[in-house]
Structures are given as structure tokens and as C-alpha cells.
C-alpha positions in Angstrom: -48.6 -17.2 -36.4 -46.2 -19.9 -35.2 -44.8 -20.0 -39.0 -43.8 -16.7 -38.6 -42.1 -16.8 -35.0 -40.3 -19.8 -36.6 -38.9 -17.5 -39.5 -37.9 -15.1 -37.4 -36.1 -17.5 -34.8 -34.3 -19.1 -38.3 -33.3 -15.9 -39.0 -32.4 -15.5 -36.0 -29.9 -17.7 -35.8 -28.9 -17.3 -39.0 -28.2 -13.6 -38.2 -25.9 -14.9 -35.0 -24.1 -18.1 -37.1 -22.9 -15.2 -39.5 -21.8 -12.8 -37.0 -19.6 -15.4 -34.9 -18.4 -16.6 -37.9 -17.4 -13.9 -40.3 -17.6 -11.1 -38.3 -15.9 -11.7 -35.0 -12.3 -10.6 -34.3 -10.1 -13.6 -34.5 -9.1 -14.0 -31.3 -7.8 -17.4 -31.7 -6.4 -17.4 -34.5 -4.4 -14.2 -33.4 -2.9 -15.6 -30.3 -1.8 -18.5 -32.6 0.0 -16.3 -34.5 1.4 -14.4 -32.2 2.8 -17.5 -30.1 4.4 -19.0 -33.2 5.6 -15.7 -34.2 7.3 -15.2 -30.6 8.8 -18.9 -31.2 10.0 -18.9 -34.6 12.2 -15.4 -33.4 13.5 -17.3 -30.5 14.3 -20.2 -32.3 16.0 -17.6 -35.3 17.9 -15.5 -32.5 19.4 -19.2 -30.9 20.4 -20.5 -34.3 22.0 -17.2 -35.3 23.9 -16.8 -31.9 25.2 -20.8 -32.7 26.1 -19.9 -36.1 28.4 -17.0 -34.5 29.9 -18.9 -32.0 30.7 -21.2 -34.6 32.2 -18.5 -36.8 33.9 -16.6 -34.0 35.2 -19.2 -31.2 36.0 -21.5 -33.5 37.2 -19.1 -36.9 34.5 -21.4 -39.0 33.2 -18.6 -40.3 34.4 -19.0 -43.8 33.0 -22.6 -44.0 30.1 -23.4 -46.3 26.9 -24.3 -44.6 25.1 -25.2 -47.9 26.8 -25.0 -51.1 27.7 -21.7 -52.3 26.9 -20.0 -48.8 29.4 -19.6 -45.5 28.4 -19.1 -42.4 29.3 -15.3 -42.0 27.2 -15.1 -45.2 24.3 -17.0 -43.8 24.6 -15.1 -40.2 24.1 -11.2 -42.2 20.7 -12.9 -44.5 19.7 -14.2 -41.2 20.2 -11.0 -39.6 18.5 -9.1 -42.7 15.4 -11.6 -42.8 14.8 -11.5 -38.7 14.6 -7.5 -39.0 11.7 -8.0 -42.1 9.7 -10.7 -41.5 10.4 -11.3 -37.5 10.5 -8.2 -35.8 8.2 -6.9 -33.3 7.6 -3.6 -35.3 6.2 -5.9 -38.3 4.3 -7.5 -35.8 2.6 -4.7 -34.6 1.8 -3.6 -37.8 0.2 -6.4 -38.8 -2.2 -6.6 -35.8 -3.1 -2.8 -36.7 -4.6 -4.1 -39.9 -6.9 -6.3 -38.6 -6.0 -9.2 -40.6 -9.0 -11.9 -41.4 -9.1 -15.7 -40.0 -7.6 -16.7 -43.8 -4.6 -14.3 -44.0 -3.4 -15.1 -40.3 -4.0 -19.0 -41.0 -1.5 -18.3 -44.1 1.6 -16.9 -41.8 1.0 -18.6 -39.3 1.5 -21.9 -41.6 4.5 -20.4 -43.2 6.0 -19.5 -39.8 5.3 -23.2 -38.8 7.4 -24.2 -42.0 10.2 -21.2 -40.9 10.6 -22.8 -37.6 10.5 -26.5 -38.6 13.3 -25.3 -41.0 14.7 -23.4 -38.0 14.9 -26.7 -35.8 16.5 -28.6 -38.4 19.6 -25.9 -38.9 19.9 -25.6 -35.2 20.0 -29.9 -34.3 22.9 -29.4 -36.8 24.7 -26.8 -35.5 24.5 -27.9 -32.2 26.0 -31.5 -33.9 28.8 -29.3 -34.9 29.4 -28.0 -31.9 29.4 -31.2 -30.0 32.0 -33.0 -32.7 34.4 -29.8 -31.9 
């Protein structure tokens, strides 16, 4: 008899283990993505705003950034990308498909490599702002 209330206690917990683990909503891991989300467009709004105040106070506009690309180029991708892969609409979206603890992990990561790339343009710019 007590081999049996052990079984069913292992199950059990076995039962509970799965749930928690594959079965829950991610909470966490949803607000993680959301709060880099919301900081990578911040970040992508400031850096664009820099790069037109660098093409419009200061007529720079025409001036590479990298090779082969200007600024007013760069400002219109920038532009184009925020409204794909930043906007609040695609945001939503994603939410509504309930996206598993694996998917979100992925973008979040590639938002965290977005914004570390974001934080690098913009410590430049604002370099070129301060040697005008």
C-alpha cells in the first residue's frame, strides 16, 4: 500500500514539474521581451532623431556613415526597419500567438544584439555632434 501512495505522489509531481515547465504561459520571459523590445525602439527613435539633426542642422546628410551608405540613406532603412521589426503593431501580433519560452528567448537575444549595435551608432553620433 505505501508503494503505491509513493507512485502516485511521483507521479504526482512529475505531473506538476511538467505543467510548470512546458506548459505554463511565459510570463517571464514575456516581460523580458517586451522591456527590451520597448528599449531597443527608444534607443532606434534617439539614434535616428541624431542622425537627422546631423543631416539637417548641420547639411551632413550626404556624408557616408559606413562605406557605401550616407546618412539620409541610413535615416529611410532605419525608418523602414523600426516600422517591421519595432513597431508596436508587430508587437502585439506576436503576443497574440502565444510564442513558446524558446522562440521569445531567440528575439529577445537578437534585440539584445539590435540594441548593443544601437548604443554603439549612437556613442558615435553623439561624438560627432560634440566635435561640431
Amino acid at each position: 500500500m505505501i508503494e503505491i501512495t509513493i507512485g502516485i505522489l511521483g507521479l504526482l509531481i512529475a505531473w506538476f514539474t511538467y505543467q510548470k515547465t512546458f506548459l505554463d504561459k511565459p510570463k517571464e520571459e514575456i516581460e523580458h521581451f517586451t522591456i527590451q523590445l520597448r528599449a531597443t525602439q527608444t534607443t532606434s527613435v534617439k539614434v535616428r532623431n541624431d542622425l537627422t539633426k546631423l543631416s539637417k542642422e548641420y547639411g551632413m546628410g550626404s556624408s557616408e556613415l559606413f562605406p557605401g551608405m550616407t546618412i539620409d540613406r541610413y535615416i529611410i532603412l532605419m525608418t523602414d526597419s523600426y516600422e517591421k521589426n519595432l513597431s508596436d503593431e508587430l508587437l502585439t501580433k506576436i503576443l497574440e500567438t502565444k510564442p513558446s519560452r524558446s522562440l521569445l528567448k531567440s528575439m529577445t537575444s537578437s534585440l539584445e544584439k539590435q540594441l548593443a549595435e544601437l548604443i554603439t551608432l549612437e556613442t558615435g553620433i553623439n561624438a560627432q555632434l560634440l566635435s561640431i
